[in-house]
PAMIMI-136213 format. One record per residue: residue in three letters; z, y, x of N, C-alpha, C in turn. Coordinates in nm, 3 decimals, always signed. Example, Ala and Ser with C-alpha at 12.3 -4.5 7.8 and 13.67 -1.06 7.14 Angstrom:
BEGIN
+-----+---------+---------+---------+---------+---------+---------+---------+---------+---------+
! res !     npz !     npy !     npx !    capz !    capy !    capx !     cpz !     cpy !     cpx !
+-----+---------+---------+---------+---------+---------+---------+---------+---------+---------+
! Ala !  +0.780 !  -0.569 !  +1.319 !  +0.780 !  -0.450 !  +1.230 !  +0.780 !  -0.330 !  +1.320 !
! Ser !  +0.708 !  -0.225 !  +1.285 !  +0.714 !  -0.106 !  +1.367 !  +0.787 !  +0.003 !  +1.290 !
+-----+---------+---------+---------+---------+---------+---------+---------+---------+---------+
***
This chain:
BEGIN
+-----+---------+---------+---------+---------+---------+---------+---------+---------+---------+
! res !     npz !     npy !     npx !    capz !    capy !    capx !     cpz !     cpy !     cpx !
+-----+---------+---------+---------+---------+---------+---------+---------+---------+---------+
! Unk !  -4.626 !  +3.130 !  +3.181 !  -4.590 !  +3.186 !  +3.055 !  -4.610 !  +3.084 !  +2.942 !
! Unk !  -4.737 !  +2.988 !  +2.923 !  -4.748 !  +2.916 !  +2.860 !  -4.669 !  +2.781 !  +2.852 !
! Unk !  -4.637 !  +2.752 !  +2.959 !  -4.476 !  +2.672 !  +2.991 !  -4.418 !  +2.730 !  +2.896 !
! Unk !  -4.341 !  +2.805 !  +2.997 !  -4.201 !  +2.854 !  +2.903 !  -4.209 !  +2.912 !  +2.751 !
! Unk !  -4.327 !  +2.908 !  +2.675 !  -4.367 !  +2.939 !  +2.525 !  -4.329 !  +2.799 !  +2.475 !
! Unk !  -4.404 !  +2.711 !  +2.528 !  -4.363 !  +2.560 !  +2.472 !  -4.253 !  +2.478 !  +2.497 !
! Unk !  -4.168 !  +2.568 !  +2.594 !  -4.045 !  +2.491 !  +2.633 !  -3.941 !  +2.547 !  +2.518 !
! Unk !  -3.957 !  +2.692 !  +2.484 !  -3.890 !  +2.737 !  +2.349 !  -3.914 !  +2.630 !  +2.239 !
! Unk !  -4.060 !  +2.652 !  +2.214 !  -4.111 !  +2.575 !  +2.088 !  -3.984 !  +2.445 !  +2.037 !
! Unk !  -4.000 !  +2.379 !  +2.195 !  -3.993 !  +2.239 !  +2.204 !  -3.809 !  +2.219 !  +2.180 !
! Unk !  -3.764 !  +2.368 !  +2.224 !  -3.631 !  +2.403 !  +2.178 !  -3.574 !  +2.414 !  +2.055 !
! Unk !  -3.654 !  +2.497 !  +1.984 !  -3.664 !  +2.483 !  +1.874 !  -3.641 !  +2.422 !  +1.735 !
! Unk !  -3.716 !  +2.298 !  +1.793 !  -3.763 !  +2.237 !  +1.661 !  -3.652 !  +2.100 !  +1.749 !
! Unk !  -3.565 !  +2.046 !  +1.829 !  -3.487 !  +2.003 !  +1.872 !  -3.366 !  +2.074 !  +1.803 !
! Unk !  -3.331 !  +2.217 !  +1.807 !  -3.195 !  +2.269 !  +1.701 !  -3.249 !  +2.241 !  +1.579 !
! Unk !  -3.349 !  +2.248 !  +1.546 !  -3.343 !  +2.207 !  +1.371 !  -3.317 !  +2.130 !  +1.341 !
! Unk !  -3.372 !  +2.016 !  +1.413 !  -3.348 !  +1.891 !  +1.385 !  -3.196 !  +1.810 !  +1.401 !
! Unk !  -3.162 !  +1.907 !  +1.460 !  -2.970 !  +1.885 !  +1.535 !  -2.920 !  +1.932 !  +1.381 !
! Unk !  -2.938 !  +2.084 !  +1.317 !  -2.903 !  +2.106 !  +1.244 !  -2.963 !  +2.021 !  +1.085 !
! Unk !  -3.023 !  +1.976 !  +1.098 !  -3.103 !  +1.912 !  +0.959 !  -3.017 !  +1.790 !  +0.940 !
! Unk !  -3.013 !  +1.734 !  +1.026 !  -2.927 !  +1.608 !  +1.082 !  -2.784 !  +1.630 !  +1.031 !
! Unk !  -2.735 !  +1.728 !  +1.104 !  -2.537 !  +1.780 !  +1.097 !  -2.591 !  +1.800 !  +0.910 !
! Unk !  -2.693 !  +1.878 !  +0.866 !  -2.643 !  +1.898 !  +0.700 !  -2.638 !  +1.759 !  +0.632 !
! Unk !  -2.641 !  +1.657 !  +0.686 !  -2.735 !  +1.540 !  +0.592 !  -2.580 !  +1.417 !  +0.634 !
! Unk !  -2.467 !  +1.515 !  +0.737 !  -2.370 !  +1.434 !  +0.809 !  -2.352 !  +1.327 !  +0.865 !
! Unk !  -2.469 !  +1.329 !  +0.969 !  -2.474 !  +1.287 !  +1.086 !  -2.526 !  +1.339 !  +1.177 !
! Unk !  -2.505 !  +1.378 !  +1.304 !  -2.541 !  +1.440 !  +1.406 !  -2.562 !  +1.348 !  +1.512 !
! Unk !  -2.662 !  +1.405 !  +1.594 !  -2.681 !  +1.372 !  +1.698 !  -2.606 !  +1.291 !  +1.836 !
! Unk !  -2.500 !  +1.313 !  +1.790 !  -2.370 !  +1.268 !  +1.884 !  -2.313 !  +1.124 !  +1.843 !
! Unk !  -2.384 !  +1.127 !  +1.713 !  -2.307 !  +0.989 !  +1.664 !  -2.202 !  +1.010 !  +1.570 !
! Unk !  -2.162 !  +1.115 !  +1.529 !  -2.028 !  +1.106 !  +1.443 !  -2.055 !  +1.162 !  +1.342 !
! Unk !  -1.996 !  +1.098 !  +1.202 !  -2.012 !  +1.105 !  +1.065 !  -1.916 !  +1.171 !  +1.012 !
! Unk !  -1.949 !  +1.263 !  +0.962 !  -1.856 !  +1.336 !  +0.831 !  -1.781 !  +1.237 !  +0.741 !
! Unk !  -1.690 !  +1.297 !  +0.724 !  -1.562 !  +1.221 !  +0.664 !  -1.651 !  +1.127 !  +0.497 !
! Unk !  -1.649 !  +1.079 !  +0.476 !  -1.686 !  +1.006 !  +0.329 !  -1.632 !  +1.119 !  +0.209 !
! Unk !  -1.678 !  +1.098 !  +0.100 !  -1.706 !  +1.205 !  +0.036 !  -1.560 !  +1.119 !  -0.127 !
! Unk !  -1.486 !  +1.181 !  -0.168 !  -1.421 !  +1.140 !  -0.213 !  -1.255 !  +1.073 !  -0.147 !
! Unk !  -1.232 !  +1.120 !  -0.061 !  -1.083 !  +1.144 !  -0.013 !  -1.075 !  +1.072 !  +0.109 !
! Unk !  -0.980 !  +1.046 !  +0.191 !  -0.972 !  +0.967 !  +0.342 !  -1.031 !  +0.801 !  +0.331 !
! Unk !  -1.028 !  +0.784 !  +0.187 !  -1.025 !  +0.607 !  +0.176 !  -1.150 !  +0.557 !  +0.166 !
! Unk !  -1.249 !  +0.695 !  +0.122 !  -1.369 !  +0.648 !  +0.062 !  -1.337 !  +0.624 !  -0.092 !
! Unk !  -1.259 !  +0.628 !  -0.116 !  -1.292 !  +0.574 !  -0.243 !  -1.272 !  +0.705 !  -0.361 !
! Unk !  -1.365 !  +0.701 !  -0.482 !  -1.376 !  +0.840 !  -0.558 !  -1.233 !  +0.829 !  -0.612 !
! Unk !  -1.158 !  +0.954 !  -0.629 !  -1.044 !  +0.973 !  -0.675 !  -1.076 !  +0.980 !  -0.802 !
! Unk !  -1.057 !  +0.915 !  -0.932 !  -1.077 !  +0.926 !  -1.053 !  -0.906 !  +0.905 !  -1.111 !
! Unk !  -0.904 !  +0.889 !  -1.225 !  -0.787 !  +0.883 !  -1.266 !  -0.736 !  +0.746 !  -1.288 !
! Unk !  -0.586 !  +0.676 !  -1.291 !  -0.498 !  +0.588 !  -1.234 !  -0.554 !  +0.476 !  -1.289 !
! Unk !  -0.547 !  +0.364 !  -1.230 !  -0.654 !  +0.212 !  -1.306 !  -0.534 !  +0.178 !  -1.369 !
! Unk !  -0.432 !  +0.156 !  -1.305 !  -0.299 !  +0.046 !  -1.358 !  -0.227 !  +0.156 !  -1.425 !
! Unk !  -0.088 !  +0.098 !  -1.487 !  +0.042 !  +0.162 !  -1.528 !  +0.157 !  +0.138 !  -1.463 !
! Unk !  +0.234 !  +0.232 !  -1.393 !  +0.306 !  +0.165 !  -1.332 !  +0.434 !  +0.107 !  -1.408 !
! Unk !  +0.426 !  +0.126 !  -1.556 !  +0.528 !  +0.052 !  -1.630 !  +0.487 !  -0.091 !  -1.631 !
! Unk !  +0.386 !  -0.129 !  -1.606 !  +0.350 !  -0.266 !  -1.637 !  +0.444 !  -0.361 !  -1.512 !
! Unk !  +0.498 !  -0.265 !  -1.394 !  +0.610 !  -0.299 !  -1.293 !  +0.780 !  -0.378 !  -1.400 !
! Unk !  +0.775 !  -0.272 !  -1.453 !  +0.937 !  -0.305 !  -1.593 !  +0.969 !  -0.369 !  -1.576 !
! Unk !  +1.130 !  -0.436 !  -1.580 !  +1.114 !  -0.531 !  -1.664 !  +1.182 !  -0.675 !  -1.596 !
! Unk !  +1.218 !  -0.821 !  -1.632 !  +1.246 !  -0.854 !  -1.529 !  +1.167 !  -1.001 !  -1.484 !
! Unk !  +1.129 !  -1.033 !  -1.373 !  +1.054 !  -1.106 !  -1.346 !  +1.078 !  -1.223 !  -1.264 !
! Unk !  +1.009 !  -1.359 !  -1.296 !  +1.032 !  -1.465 !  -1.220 !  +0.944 !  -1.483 !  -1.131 !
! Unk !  +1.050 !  -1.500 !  -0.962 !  +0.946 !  -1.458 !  -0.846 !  +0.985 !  -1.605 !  -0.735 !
! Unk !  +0.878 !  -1.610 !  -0.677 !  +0.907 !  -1.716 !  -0.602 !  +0.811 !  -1.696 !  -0.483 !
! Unk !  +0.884 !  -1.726 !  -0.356 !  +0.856 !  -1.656 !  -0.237 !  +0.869 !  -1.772 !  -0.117 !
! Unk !  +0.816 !  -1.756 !  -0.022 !  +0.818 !  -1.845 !  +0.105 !  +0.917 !  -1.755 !  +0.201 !
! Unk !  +0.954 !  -1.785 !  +0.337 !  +1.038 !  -1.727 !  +0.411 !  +1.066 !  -1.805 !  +0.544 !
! Unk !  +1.133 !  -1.726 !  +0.624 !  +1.179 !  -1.764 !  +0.739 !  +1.239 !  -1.908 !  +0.744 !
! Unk !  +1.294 !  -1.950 !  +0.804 !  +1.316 !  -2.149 !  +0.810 !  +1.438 !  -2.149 !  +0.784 !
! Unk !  +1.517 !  -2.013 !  +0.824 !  +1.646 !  -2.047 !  +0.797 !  +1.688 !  -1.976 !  +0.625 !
! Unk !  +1.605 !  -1.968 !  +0.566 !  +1.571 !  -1.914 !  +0.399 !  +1.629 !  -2.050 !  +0.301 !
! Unk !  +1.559 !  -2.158 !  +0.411 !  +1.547 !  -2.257 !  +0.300 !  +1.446 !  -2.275 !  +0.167 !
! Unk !  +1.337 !  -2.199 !  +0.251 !  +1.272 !  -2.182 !  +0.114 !  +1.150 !  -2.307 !  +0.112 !
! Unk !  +1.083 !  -2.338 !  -0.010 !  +1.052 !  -2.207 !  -0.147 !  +1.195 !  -2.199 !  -0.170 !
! Unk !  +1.174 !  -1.994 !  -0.184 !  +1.290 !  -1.957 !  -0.306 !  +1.248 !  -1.942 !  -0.437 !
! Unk !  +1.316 !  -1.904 !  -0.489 !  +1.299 !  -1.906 !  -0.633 !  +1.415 !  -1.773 !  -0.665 !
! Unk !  +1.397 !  -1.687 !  -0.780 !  +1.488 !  -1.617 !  -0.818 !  +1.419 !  -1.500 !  -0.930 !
! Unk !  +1.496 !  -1.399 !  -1.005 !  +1.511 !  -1.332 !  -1.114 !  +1.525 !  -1.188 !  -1.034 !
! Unk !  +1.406 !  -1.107 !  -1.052 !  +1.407 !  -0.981 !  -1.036 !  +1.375 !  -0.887 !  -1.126 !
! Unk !  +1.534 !  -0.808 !  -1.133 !  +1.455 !  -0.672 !  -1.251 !  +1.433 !  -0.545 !  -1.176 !
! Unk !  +1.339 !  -0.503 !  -1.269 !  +1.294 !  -0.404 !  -1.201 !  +1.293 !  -0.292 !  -1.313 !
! Unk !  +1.342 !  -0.150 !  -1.249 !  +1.340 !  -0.059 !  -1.369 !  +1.326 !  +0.082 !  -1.261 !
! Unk !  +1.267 !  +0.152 !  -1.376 !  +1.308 !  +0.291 !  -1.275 !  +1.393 !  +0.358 !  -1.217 !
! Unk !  +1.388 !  +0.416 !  -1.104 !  +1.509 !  +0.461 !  -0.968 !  +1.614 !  +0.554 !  -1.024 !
! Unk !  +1.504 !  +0.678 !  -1.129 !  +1.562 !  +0.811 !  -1.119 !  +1.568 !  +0.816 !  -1.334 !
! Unk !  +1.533 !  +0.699 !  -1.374 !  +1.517 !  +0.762 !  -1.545 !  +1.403 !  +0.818 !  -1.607 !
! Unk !  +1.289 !  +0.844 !  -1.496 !  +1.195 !  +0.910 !  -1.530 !  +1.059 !  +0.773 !  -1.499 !
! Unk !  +0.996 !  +0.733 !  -1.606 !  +0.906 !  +0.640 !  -1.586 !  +0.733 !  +0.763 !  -1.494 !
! Unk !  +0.764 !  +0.845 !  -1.514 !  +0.625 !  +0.928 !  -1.470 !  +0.616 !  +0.965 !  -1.289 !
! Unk !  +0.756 !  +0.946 !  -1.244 !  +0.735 !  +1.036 !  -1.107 !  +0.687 !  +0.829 !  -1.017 !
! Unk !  +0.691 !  +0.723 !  -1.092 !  +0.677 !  +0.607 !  -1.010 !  +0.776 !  +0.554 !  -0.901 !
! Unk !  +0.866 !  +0.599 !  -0.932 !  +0.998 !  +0.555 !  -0.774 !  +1.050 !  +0.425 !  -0.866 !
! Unk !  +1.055 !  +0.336 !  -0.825 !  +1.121 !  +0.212 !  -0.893 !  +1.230 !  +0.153 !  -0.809 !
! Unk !  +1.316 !  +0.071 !  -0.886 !  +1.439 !  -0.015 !  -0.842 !  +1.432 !  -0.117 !  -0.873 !
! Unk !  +1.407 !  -0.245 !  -0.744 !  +1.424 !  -0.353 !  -0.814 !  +1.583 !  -0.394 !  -0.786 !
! Unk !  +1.641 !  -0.526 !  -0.820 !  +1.726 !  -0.600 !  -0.770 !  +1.751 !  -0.750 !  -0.822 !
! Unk !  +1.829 !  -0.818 !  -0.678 !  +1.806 !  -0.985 !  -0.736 !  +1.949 !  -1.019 !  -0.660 !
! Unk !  +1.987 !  -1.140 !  -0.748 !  +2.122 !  -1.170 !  -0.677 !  +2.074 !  -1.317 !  -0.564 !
! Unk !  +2.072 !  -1.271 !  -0.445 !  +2.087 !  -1.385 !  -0.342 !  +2.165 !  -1.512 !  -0.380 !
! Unk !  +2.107 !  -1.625 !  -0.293 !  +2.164 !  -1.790 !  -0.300 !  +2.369 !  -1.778 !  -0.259 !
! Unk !  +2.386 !  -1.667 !  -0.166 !  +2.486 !  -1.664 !  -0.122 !  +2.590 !  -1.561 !  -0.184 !
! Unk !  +2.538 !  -1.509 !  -0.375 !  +2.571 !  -1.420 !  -0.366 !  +2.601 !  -1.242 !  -0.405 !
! Unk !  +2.548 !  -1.245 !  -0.261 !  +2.517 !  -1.084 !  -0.244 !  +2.400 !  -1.032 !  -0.297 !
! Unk !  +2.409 !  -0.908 !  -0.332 !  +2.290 !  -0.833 !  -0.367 !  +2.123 !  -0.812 !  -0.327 !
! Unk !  +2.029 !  -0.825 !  -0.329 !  +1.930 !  -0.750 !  -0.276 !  +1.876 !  -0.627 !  -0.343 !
! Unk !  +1.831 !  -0.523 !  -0.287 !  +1.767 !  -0.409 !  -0.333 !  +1.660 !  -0.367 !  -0.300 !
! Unk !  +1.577 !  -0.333 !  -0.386 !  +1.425 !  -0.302 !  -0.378 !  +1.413 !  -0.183 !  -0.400 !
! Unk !  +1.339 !  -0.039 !  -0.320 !  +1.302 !  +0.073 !  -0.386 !  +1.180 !  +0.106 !  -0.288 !
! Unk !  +1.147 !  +0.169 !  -0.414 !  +0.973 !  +0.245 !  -0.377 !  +0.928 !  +0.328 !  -0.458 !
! Unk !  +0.798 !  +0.362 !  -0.449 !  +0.699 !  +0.449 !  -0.463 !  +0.581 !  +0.337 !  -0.495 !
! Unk !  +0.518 !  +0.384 !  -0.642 !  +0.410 !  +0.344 !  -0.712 !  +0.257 !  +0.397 !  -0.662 !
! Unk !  +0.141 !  +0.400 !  -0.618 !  +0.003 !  +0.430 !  -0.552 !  -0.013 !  +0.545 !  -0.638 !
! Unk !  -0.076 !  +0.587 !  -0.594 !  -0.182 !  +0.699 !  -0.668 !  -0.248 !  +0.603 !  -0.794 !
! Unk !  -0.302 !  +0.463 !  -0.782 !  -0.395 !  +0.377 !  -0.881 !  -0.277 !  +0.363 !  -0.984 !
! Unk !  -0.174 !  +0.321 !  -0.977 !  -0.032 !  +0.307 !  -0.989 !  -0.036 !  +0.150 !  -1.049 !
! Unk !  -0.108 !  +0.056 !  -0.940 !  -0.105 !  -0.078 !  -0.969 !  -0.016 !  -0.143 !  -0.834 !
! Unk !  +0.033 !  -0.087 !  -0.748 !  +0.062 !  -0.104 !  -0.585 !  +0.200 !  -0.055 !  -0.540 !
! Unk !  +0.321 !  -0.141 !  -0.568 !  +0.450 !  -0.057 !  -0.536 !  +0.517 !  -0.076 !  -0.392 !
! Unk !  +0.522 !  -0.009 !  -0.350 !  +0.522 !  -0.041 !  -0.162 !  +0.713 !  +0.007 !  -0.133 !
! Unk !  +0.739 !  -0.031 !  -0.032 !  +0.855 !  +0.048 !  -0.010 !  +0.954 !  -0.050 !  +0.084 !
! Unk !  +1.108 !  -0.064 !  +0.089 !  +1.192 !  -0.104 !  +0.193 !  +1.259 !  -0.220 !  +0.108 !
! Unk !  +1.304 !  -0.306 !  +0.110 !  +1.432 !  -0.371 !  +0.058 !  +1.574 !  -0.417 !  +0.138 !
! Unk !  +1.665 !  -0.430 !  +0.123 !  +1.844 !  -0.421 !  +0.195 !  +1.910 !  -0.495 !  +0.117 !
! Unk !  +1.964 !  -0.618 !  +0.189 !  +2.069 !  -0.654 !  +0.150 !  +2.176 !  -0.588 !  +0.118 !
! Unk !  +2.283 !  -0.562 !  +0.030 !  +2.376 !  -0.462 !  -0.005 !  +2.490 !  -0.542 !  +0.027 !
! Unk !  +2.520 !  -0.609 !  +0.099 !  +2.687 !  -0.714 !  +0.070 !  +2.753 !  -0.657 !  +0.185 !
! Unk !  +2.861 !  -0.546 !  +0.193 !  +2.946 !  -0.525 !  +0.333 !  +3.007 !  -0.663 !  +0.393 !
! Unk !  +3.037 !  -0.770 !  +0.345 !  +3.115 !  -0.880 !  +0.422 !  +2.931 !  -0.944 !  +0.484 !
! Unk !  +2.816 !  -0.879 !  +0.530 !  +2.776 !  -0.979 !  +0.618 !  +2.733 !  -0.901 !  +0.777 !
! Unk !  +2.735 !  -0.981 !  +0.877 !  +2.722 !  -0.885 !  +0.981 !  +2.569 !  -0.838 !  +0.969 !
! Unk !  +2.492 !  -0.940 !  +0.942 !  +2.348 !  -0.901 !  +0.966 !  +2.255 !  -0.890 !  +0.856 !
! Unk !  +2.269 !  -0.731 !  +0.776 !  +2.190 !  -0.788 !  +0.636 !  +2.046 !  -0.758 !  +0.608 !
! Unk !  +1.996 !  -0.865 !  +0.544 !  +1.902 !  -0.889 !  +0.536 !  +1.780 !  -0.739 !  +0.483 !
! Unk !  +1.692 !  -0.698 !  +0.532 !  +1.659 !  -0.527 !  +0.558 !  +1.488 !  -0.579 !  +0.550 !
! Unk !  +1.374 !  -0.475 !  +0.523 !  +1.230 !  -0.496 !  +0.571 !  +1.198 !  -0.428 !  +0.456 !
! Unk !  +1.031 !  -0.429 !  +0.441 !  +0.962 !  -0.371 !  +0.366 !  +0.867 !  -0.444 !  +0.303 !
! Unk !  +0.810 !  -0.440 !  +0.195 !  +0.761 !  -0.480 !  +0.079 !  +0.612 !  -0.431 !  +0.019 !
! Unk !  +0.542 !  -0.516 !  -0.063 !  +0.421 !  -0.512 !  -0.121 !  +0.395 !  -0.568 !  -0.211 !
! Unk !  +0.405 !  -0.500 !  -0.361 !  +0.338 !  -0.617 !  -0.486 !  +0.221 !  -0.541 !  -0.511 !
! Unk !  +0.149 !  -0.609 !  -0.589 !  -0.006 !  -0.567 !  -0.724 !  +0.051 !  -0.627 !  -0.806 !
! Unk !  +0.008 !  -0.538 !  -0.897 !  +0.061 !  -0.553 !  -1.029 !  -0.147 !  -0.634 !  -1.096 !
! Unk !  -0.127 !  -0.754 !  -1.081 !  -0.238 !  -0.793 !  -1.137 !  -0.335 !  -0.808 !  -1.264 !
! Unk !  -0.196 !  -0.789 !  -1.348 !  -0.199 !  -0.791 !  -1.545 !  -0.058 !  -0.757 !  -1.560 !
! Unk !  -0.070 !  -0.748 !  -1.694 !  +0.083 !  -0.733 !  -1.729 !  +0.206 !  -0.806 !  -1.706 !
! Unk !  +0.150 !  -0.959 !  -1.674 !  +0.207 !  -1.059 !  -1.667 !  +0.210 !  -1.145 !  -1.531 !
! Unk !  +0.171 !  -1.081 !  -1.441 !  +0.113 !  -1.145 !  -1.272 !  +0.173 !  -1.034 !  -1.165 !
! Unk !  +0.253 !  -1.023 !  -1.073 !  +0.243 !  -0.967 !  -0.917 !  +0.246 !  -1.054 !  -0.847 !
! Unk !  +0.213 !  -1.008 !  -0.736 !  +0.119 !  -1.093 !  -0.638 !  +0.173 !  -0.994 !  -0.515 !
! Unk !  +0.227 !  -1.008 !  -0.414 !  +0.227 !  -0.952 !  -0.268 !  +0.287 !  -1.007 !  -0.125 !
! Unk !  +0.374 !  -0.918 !  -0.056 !  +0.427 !  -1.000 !  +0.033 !  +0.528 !  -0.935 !  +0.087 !
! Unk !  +0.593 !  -0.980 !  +0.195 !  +0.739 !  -0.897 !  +0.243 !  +0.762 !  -0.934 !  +0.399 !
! Unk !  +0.833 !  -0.855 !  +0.411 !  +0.854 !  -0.868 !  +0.559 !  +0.963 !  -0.842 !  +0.625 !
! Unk !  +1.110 !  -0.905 !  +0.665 !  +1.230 !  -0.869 !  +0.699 !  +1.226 !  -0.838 !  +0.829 !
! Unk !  +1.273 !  -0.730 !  +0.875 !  +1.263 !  -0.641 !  +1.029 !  +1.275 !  -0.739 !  +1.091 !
! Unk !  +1.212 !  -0.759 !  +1.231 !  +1.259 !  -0.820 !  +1.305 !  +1.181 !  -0.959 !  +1.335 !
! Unk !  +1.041 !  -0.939 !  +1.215 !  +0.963 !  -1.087 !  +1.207 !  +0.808 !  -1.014 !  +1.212 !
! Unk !  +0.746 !  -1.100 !  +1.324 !  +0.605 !  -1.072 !  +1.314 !  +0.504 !  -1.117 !  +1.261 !
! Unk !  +0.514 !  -1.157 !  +1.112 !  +0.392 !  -1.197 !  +1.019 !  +0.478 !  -1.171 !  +0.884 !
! Unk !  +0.435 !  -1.136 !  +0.792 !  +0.453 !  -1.127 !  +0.628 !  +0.457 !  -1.264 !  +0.565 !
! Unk !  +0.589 !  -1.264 !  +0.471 !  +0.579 !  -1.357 !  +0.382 !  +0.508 !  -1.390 !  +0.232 !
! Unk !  +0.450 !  -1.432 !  +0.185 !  +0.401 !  -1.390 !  +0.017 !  +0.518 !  -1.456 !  -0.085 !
! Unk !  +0.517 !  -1.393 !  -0.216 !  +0.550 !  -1.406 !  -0.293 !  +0.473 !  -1.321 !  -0.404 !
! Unk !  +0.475 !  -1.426 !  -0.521 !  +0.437 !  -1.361 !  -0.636 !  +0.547 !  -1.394 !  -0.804 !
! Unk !  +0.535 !  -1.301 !  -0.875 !  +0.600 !  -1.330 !  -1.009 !  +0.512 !  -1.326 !  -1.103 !
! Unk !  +0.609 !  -1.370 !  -1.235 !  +0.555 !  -1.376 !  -1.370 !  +0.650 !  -1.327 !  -1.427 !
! Unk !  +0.620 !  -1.239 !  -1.569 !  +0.676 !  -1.204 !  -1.653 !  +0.845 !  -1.285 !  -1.660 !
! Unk !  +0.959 !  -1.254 !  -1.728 !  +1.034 !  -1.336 !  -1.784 !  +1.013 !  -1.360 !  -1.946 !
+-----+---------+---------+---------+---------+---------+---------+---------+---------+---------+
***
């Protein structure tokens, strides 16, 4: 009887401690409760950047694939998609060495310093047009900084601009 009194006991104070543990989010098992302030960890407060500070048109110069010929060099404006500077969907565009069009569209971060999204060559006379996805920071008003990546290539290129 005195066994099995202390084998409770010993039960016991083993669930509390399971439970004291799980309130404090960590348990016994090893696994941690999610971070406190959204999936990223990081506290959701309100937006650091503007995403107007994107506007506008900018001198950008970029590295690339071998058959680029690069450094490039070129003139990108950038303005909003839809007319509305608040919902963050932006449009860039730049006229190619050969040309044809390029097009930029995206979506501005939650911080709204970070414009992410796809870019497409637009020219119907080429068979293979140039397509991938994209990354600037908006660093100051006057600085982006990111990189790009045309389908079909396994490492990112950088490029950054300056104001015009």
């Amino acid at each position: 009887m005195l066994i099995r009194s202390l084998a409770l006991v010993g039960l016991a104070l083993l669930a509390s401690k399971f439970v004291a543990s799980s309130s404090q989010g960590q348990s016994n098992l090893g696994v941690q409760s999610a971070p406190m302030g959204g999936p990223s960890g990081q506290f959701i407060g309100p937006p650091t950047g503007n995403a107007q500070d994107f506007l506008g048109a900018w001198n950008f110069s970029w590295d690339g694939p071998i058959d680029f010929q690069c450094p490039c060099s070129g003139t990108i404006m950038i303005e909003t998609s839809d007319g509305d500077s608040l919902t963050g969907n932006l449009r860039g565009s730049w006229t190619m060495k050969r040309g044809s069009k390029a097009i930029l569209r995206g979506g501005v971060s939650y911080d709204q310093n970070v414009w992410t999204g796809q870019f497409e060559q637009v020219d119907d006379n080429v068979d293979f047009p140039l397509r991938g996805h994209f990354r600037l920071e908006a660093r100051d008003q006057l600085t982006l900084t990111g990189s790009f990546q045309p389908n079909g290539t396994a490492i990112p290129f950088s490029w950054s601009g300056t104001r015009n």
